[in-house]
MARPATOR-399986 format. One record per residue: residue number from 1; x, y, z of N, C-alpha, C in turn; residue in one letter. Coordinates in pm, whole numbers, plus 50000, padded with zeros to 5 digits. Layout:
# MARPATOR-399986
NUM|X|Y|Z|X|Y|Z|X|Y|Z|a
...
END
This chain:
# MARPATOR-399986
1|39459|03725|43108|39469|03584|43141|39405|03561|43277|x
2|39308|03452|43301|39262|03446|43406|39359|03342|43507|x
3|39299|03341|43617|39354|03242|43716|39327|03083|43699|x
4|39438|03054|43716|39415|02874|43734|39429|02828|43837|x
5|39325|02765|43861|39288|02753|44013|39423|02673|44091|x
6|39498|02698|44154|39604|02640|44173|39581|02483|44227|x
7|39483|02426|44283|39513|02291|44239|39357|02207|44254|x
8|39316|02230|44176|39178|02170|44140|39140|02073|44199|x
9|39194|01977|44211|39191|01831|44243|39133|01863|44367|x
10|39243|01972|44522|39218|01954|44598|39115|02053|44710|x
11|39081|02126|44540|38906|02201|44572|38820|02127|44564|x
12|38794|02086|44458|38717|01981|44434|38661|01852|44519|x
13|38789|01807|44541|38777|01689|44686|38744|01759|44786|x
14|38761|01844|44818|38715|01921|44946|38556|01977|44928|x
15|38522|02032|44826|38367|02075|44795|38289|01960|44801|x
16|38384|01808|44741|38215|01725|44741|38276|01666|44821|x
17|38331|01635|44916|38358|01600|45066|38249|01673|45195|x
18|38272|01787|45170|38193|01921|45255|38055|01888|45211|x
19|38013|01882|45113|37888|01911|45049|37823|01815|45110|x
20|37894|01681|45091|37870|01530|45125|37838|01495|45238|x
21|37938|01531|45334|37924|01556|45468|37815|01610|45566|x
22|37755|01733|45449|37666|01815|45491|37551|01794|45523|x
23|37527|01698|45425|37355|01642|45426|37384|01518|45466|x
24|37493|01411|45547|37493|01309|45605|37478|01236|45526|x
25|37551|01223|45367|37552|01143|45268|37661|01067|45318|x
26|37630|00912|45262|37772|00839|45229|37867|00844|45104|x
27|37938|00801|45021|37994|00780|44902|37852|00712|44852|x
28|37808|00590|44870|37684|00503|44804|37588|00625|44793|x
29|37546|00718|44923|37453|00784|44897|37438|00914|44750|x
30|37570|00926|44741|37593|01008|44662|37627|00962|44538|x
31|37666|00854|44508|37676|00736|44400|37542|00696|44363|x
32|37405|00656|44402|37310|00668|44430|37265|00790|44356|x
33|37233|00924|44381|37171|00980|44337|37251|01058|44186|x
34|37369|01061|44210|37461|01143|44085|37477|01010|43977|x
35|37443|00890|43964|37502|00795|43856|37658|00801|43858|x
36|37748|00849|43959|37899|00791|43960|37932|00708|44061|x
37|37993|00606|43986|38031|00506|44085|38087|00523|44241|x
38|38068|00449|44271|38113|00493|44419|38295|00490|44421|x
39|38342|00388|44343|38500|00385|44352|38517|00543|44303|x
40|38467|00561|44179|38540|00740|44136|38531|00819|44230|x
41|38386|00826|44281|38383|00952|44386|38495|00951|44516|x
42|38507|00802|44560|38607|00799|44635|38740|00856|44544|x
43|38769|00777|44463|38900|00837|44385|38938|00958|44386|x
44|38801|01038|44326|38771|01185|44300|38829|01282|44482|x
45|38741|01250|44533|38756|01297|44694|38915|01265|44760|x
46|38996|01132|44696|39110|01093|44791|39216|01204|44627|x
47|39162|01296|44543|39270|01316|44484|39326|01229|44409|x
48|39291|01140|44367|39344|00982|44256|39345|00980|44100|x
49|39192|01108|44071|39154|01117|43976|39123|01236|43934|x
50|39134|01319|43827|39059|01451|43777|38921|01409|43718|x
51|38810|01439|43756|38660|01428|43722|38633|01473|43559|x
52|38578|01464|43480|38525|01547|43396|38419|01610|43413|x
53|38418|01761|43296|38317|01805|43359|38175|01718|43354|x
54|38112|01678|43251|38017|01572|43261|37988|01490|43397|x
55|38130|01418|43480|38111|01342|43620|38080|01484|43723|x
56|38132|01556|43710|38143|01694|43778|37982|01717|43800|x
57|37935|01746|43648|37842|01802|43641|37697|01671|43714|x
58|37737|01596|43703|37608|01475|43769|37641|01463|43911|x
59|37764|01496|44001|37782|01508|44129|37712|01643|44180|x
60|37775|01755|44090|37671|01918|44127|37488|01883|44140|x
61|37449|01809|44010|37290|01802|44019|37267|01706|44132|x
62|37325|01599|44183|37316|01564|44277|37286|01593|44404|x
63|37386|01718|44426|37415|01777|44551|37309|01902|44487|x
64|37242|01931|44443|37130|02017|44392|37246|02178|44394|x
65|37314|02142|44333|37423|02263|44362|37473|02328|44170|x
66|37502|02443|44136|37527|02422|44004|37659|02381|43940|x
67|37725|02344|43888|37840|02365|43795|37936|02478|43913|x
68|37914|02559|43855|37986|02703|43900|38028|02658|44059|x
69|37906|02644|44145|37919|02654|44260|38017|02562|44332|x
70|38004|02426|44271|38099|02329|44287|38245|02329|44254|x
71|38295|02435|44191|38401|02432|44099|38493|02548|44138|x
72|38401|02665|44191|38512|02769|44190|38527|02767|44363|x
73|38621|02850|44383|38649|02852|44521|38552|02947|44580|x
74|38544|02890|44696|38443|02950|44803|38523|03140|44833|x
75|38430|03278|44830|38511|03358|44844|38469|03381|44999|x
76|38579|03492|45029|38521|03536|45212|38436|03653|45184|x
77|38437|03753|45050|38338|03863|45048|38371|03896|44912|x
78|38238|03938|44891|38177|04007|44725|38244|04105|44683|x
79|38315|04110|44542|38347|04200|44541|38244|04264|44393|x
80|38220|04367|44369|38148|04438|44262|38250|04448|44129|x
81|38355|04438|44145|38478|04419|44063|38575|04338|44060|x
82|38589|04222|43951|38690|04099|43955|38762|04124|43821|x
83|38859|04167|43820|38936|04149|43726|38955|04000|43608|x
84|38966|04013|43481|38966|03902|43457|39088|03796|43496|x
85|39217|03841|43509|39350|03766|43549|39308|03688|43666|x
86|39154|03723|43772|39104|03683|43891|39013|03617|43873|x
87|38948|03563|43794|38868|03471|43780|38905|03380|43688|x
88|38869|03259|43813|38878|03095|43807|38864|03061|43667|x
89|38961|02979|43666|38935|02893|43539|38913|02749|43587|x
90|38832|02632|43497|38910|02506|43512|38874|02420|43399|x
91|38956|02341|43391|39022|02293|43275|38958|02152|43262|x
92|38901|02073|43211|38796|01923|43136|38885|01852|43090|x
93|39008|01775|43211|39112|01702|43196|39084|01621|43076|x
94|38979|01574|43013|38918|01457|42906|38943|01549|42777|x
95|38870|01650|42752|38863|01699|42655|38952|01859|42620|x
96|38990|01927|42752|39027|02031|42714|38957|02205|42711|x
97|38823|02156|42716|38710|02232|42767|38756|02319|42878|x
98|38773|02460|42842|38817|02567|42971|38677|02638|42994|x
99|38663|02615|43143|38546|02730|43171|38590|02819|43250|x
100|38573|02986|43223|38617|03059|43341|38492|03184|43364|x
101|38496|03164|43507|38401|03168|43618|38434|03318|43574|x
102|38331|03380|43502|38315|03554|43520|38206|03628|43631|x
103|38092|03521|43630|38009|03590|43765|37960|03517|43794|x
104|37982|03513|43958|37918|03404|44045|37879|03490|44193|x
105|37741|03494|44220|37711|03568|44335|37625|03488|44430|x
106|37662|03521|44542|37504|03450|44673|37381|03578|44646|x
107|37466|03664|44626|37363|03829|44587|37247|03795|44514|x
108|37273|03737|44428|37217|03700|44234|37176|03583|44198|x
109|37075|03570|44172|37069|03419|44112|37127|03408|43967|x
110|37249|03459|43977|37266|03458|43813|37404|03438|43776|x
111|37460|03373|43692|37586|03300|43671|37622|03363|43501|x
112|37775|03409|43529|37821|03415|43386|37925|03316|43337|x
113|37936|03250|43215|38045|03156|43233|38062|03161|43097|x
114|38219|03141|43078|38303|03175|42899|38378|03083|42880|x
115|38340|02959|42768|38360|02848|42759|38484|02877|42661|x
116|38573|02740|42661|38702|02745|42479|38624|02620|42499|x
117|38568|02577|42396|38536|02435|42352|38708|02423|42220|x
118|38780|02333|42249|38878|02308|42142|38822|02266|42039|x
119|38925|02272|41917|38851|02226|41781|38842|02035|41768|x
120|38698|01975|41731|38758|01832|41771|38676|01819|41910|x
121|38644|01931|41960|38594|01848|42160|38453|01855|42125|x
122|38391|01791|42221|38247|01713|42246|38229|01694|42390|x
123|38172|01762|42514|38102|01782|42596|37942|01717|42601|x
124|37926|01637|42710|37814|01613|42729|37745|01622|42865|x
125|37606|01679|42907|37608|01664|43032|37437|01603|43062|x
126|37427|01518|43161|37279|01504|43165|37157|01600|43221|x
127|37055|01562|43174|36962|01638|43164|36951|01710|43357|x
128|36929|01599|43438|36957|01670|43563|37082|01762|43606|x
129|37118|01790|43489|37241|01935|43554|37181|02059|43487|x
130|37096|02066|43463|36990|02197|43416|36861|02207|43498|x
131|36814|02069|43582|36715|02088|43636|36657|02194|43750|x
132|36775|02271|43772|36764|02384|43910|36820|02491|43818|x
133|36826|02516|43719|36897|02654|43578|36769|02658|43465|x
134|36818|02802|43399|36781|02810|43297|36920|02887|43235|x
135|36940|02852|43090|37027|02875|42998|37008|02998|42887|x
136|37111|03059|42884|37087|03145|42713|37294|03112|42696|x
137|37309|03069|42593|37459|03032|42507|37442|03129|42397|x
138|37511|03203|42380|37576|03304|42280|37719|03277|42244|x
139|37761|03265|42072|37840|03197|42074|37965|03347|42013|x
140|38038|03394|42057|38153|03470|42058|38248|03449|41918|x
141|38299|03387|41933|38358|03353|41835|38365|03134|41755|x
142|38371|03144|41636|38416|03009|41626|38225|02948|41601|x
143|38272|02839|41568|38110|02766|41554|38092|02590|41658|x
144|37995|02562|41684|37965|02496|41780|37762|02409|41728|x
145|37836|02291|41718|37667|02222|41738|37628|02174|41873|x
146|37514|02258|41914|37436|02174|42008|37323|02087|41995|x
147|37344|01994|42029|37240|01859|42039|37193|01892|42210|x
148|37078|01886|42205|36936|01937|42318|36883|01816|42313|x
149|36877|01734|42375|36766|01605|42361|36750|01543|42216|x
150|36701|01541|42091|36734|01505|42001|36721|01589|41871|x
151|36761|01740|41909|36735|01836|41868|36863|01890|41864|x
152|36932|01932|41714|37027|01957|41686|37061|02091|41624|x
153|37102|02175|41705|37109|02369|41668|37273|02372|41645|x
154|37295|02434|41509|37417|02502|41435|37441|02626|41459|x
155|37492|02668|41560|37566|02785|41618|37678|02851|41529|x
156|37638|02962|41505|37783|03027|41453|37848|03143|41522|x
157|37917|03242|41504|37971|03352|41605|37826|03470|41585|x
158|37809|03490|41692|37685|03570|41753|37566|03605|41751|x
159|37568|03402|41684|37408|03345|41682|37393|03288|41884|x
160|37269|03339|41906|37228|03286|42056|37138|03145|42060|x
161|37141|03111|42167|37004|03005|42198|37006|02978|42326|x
162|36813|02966|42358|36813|03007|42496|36751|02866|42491|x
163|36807|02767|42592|36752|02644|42640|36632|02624|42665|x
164|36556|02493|42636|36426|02456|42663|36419|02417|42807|x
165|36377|02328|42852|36324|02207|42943|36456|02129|42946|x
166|36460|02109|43103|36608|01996|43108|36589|01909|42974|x
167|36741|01857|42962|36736|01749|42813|36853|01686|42866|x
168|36898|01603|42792|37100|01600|42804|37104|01659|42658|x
169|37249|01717|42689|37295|01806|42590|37426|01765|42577|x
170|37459|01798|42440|37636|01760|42385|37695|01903|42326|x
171|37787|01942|42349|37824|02033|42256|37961|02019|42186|x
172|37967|02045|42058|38041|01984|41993|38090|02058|41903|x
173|38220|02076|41866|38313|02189|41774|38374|02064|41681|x
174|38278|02127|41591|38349|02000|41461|38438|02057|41370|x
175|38472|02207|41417|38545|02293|41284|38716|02291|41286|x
176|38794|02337|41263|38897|02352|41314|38960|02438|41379|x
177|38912|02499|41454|38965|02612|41549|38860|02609|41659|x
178|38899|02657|41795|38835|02691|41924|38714|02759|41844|x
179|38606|02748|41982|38484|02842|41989|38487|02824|42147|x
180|38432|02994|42145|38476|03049|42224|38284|03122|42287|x
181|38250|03033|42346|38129|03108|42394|38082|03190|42505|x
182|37953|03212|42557|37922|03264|42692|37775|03225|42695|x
183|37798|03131|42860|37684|03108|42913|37576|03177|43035|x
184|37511|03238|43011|37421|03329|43091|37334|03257|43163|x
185|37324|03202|43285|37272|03108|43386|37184|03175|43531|x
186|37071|03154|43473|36980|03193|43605|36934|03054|43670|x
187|36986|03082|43818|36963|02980|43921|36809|03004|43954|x
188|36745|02850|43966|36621|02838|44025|36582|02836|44150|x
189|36482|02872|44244|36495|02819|44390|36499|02671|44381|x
190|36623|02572|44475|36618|02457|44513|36581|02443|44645|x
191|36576|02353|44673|36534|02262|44791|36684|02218|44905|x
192|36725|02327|44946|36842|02290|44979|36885|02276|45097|x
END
């Protein structure tokens, strides 16, 4: 069993507070470039609201930052060994969507991440939250459709697919039981 991040809300508000802060953004400025309103992000930042990952994910491309980076806690040093009971989970207050953080390095440009899509959930994220990544989804157990821009791939257990060109993407478990995947994520150089 992995870790749940003991209180999300007030990582979260603190990462895109910091982040925000960093580059001398306002709320507008950052409303502005991510497409979320400026009331949520405030909401989001004062703790008012749980984000989805989708809002999550258009604040990260914003801040030219990935998913992962925004989400899990900042560590003080690398370790070569994380137990799984030790790595982050967090939870897609909307849908139920668990992602937990298996590898995340400053070492590496390279990200591991092991999705539960529930049976019934539908994830969507826009095309600028891939624009600094490239993708390969291997699906573990359970089945899963991805829609890629208007391109629609039927995933089953330990069929792969390696992403094109940013798109917005949906992923969607129309069956009745979890699927259970893994996302293999190489970071691009950004502009940061």
């Amino acid at each position: 069993m992995s870790i749940i991040i003991d209180d999300p809300g007030a990582l979260l508000a603190a990462r895109i507070s910091a982040e925000r802060r960093r580059r001398a953004w306002s709320l507008a400025d950052l409303a502005g470039r991510s497409g979320v309103s400026k009331a949520t992000l405030s909401k989001v930042e004062r703790q008012e609201v749980s984000p989805t990952a989708s809002v999550l994910a258009r604040i990260a491309a914003a801040l030219e930052i990935t998913l992962a980076e925004l989400v899990t806690p900042p560590k003080q040093e690398e370790l070569s060994c994380v137990r799984a009971h030790e790595q982050p989970t967090w939870t897609d207050p909307a849908t139920g969507y668990v992602r937990r953080q298996v590898f995340l390095s400053a070492r590496l440009p390279l990200e591991i991440v092991e999705v539960n899509l529930p049976p019934g959930a539908s994830v969507s994220f826009p095309a600028s939250a891939y624009a600094l990544i490239r993708q390969v989804l291997w699906v573990i157990e359970g089945r899963i459709d991805v829609v890629e821009g208007d391109a629609l791939t039927e995933l089953a257990e330990g069929d792969r697919l390696e992403f094109g060109p940013p798109a917005d993407r949906t992923y969607r478990n129309q069956s009745d039981r979890a699927c259970r995947y893994l996302v293999v994520i190489v970071r691009q150089a950004s502009v940061r």
